[in-house]
C-alpha positions as CSV (number, residue, x, y, z in Angstrom):
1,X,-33.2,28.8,29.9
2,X,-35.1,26.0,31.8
3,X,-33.9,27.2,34.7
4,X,-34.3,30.8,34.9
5,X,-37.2,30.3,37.0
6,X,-34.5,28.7,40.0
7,X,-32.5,31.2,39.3
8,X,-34.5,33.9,40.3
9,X,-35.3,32.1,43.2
10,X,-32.4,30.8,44.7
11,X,-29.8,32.6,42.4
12,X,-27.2,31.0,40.0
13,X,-24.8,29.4,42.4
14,X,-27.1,27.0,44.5
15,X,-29.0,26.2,41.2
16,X,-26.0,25.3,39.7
17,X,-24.9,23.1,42.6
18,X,-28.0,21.3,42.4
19,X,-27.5,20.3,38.8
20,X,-24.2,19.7,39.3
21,X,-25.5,17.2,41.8
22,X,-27.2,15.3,39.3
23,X,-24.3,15.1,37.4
24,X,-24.4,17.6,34.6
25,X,-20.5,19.5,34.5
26,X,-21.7,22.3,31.8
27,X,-24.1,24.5,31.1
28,X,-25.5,27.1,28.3
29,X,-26.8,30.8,30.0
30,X,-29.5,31.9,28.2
31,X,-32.6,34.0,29.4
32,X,-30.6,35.1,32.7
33,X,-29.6,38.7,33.7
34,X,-25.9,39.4,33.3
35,X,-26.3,41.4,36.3
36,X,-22.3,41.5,37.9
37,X,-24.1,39.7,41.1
38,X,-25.0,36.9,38.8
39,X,-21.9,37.2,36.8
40,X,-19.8,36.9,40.0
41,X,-22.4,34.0,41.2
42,X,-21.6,32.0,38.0
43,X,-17.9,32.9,38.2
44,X,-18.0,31.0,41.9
45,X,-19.8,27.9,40.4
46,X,-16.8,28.0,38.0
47,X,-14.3,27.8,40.7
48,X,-16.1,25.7,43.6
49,X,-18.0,23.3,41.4
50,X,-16.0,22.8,38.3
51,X,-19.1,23.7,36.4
52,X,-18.2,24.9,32.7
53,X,-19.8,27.9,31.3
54,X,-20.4,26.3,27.5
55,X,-21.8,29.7,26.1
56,X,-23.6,33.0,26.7
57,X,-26.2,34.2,25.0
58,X,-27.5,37.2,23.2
59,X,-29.6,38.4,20.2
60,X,-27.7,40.8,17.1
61,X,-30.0,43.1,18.5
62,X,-32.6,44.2,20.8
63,X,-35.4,42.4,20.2
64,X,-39.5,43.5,21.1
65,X,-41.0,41.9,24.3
66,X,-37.1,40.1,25.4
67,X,-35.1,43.0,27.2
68,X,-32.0,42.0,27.9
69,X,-28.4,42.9,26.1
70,X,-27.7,42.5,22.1
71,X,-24.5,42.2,20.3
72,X,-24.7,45.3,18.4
73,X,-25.6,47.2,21.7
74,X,-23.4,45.6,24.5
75,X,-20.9,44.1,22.8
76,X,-18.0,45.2,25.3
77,X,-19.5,43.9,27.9
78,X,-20.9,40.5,26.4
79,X,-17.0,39.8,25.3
80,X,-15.8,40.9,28.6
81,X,-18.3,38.6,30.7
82,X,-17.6,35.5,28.0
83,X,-13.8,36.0,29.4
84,X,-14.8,36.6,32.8
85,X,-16.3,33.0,32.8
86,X,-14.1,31.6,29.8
87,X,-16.3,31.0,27.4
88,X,-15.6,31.0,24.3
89,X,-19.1,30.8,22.3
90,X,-21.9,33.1,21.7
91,X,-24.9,32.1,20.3
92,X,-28.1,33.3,19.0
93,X,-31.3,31.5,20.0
94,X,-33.2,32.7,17.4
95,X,-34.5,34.5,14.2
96,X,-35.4,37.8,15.0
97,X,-38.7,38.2,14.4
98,X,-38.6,41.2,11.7
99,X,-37.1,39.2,10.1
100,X,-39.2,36.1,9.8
101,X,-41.3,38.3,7.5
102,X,-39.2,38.1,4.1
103,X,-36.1,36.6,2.5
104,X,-34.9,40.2,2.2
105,X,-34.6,40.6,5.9
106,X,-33.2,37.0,6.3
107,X,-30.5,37.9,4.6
108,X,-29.7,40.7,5.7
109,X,-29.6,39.1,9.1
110,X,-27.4,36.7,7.8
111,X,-24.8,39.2,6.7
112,X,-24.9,41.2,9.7
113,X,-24.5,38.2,11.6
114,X,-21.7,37.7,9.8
115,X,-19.9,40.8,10.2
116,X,-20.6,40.0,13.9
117,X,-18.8,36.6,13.9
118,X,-15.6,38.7,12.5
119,X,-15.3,41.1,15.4
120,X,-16.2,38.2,17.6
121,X,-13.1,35.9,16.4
122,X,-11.1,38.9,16.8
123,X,-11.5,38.7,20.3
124,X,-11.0,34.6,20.7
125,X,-15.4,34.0,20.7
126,X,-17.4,32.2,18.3
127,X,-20.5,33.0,17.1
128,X,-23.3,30.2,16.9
129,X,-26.8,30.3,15.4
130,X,-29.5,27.9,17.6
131,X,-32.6,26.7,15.4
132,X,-36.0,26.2,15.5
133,X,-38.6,24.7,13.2
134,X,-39.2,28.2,11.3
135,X,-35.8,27.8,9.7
136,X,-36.8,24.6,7.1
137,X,-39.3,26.7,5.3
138,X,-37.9,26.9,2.0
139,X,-37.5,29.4,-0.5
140,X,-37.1,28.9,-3.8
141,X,-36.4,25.2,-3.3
142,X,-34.0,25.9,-0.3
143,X,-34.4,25.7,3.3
144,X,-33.6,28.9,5.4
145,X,-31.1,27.2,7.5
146,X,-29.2,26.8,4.3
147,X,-29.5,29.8,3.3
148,X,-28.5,31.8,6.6
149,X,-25.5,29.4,7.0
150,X,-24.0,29.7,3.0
151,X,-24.8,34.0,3.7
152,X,-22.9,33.8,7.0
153,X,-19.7,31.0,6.0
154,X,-17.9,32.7,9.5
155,X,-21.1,31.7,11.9
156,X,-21.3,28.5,13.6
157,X,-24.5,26.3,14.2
158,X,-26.5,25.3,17.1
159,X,-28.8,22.4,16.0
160,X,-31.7,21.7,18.3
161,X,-33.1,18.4,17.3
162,X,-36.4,18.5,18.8
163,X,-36.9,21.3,16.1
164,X,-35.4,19.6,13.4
165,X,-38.0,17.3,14.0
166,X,-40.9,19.4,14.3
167,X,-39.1,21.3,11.1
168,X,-39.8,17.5,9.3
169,X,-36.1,16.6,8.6
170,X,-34.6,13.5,10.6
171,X,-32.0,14.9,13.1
172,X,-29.4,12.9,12.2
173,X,-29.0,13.6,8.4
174,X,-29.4,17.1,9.5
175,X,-26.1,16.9,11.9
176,X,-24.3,15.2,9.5
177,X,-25.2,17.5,6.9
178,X,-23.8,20.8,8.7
179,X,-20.8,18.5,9.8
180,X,-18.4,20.7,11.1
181,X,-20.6,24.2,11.2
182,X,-22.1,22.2,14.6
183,X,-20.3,23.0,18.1
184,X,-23.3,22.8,20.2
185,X,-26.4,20.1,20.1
186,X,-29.4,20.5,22.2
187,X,-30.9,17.4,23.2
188,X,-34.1,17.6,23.4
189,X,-37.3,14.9,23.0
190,X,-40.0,14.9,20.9
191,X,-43.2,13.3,22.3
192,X,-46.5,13.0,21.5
193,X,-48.7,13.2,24.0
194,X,-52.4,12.2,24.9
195,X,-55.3,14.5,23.6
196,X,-56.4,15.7,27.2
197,X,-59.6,14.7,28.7
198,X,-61.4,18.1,28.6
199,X,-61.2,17.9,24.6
200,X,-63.6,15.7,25.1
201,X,-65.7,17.3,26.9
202,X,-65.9,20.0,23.9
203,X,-66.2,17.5,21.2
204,X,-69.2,15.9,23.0
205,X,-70.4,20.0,23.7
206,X,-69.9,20.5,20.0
207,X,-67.0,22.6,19.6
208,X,-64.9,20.3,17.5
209,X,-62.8,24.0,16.8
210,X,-61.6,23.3,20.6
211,X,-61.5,19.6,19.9
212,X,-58.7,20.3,16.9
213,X,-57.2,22.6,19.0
214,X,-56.4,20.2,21.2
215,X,-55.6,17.4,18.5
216,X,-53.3,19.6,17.0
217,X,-51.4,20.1,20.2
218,X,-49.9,17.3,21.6
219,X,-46.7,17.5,20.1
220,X,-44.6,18.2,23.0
221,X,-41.4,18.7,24.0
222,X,-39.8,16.0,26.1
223,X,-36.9,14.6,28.7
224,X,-34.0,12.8,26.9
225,X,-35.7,9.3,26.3
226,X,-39.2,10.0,27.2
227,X,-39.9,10.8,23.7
228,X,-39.4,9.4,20.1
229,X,-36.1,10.3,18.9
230,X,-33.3,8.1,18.6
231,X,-30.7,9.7,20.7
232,X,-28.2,6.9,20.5
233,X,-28.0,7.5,16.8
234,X,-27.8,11.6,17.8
235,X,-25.2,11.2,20.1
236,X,-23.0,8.9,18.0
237,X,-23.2,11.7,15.0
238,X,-22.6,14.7,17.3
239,X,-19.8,12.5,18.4
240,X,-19.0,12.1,15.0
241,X,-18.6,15.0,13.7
242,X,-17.1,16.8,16.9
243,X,-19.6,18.4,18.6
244,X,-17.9,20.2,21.8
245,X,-21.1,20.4,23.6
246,X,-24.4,18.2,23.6
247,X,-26.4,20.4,26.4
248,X,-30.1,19.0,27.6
249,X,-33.3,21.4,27.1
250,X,-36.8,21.2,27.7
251,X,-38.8,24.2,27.1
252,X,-41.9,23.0,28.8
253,X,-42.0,20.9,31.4
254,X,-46.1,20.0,32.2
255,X,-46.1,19.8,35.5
256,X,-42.7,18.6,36.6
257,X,-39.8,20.5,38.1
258,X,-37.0,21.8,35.5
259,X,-35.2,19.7,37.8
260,X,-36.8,16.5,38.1
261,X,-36.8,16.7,34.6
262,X,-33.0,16.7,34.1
263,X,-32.6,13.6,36.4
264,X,-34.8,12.3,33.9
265,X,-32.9,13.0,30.9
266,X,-29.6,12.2,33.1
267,X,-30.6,8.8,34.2
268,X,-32.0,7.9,30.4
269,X,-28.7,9.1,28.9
270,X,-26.6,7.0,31.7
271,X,-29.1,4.2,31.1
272,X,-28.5,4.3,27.4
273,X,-24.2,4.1,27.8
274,X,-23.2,7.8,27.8
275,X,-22.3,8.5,31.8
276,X,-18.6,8.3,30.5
277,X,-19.6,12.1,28.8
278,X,-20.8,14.0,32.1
């Protein structure tokens, strides 16, 4: 996803070289046209880098303002390009919107999700469900990511724990509490920042509205280390409990290049004992 930008630019293969330069061996596609150019570009990094394809993404359906394919609608071809790169994952990267809007339509998200994850395993793929903060409101005394995860036993989990953080849970109880469920962990920083210099400017102008605004808003996301997490206590408990794939993100990246940020992150996580896992 943090790299859809180079994509576009340069397309998958020589992007995919570059980050294999750094040193990273896998990656998650999310947010990229499975276009059969692309497809066949990614297919090449397979073969002439050694770069794993983790998992593909795609919504249970269509969803408003992201075009691109859903499970319910392209399903043939999603399983055909997962094989195509050997993948054996799909995951979900998050709530549909419609259905943030009650527990009715969580749940029945969950349970088509989970008729999903059948026809998936019929044909070798898991199904995975990524997180985000939304999913530790709770309802009726239970968080949402419980609830979605008891409603769909046959889906899998993708814990982010950036967002477990900004969610208010500690991401290590969280990993250890979903045990097994987790295949994939996205490391990812949380880091607050300095209230910028223009705020101010509006506090000093009177509009301490503005001023809040900016208050409010430094939470931000972060490279691997640059933040406040503990990610030697993440790593060791997605070690733990098996975690196949612990994949770097960074949704925003102020002012840096997607890839000067993953040297970042790379050169924290080698500094911090884990080169053995590139």
């Amino acid at each position: 996803m943090m790299l859809k930008d180079n994509f576009a630019a340069v397309g998958p293969f020589e992007t995919l070289r570059q980050v294999s330069e750094i040193g990273y061996h896998a990656v998650e596609i999310s947010q990229i046209p499975m276009t059969a150019e692309n497809v066949a570009e990614l297919q090449r990094a397979r073969t002439e880098l050694g770069m794993d394809i983790a998992a593909l993404s795609a919504p249970l359906t269509g969803m408003p303002g992201m075009p691109g394919e859903s499970l319910t609608s392209d399903f043939d071809k999603i399983v055909d390009d997962a094989k195509a790169l050997g993948s054996t994952m799909v995951r979900m990267g998050m709530l549909p919107f419609d259905a943030m809007a009650s527990l009715d339509k969580v749940l029945e998200f969950a349970d088509n999700s989970n008729e999903m994850a059948a026809r998936l395993r019929e044909q070798g793929i898991g199904l995975y469900y990524h997180n985000h903060h939304i999913e530790f409101a709770k309802y009726d005394g239970r968080y949402l990511l419980d609830i979605i995860a008891d409603r769909a036993p046959l889906m899998g989990l993708e814990v982010d724990v950036h967002w477990v953080q900004r969610g208010g849970l500690d991401p290590v109880k969280t990993l250890a509490k979903y045990d097994e469920r987790v295949a994939m962990v996205h490391l990812k920083d949380y880091r607050i920042g300095q209230i910028p210099a223009e705020a101010f400017g509006l506090l000093a102008q009177g509009d301490f509205p503005g001023f809040m605004s900016a208050f409010t808003g430094v939470v931000q996301f972060a490279e691997v280390g640059e933040g406040n997490l503990d990610f030697t206590a993440i790593i060791e408990q997605s070690l733990a409990i098996g975690a196949q794939y612990l994949l770097v993100e960074q949704d925003e990246q102020y002012g840096r290049t997607p890839l000067e940020c993953l040297q970042t992150s790379y050169d924290n996580l080698v500094a911090l004992g884990y080169a053995h896992l590139f």
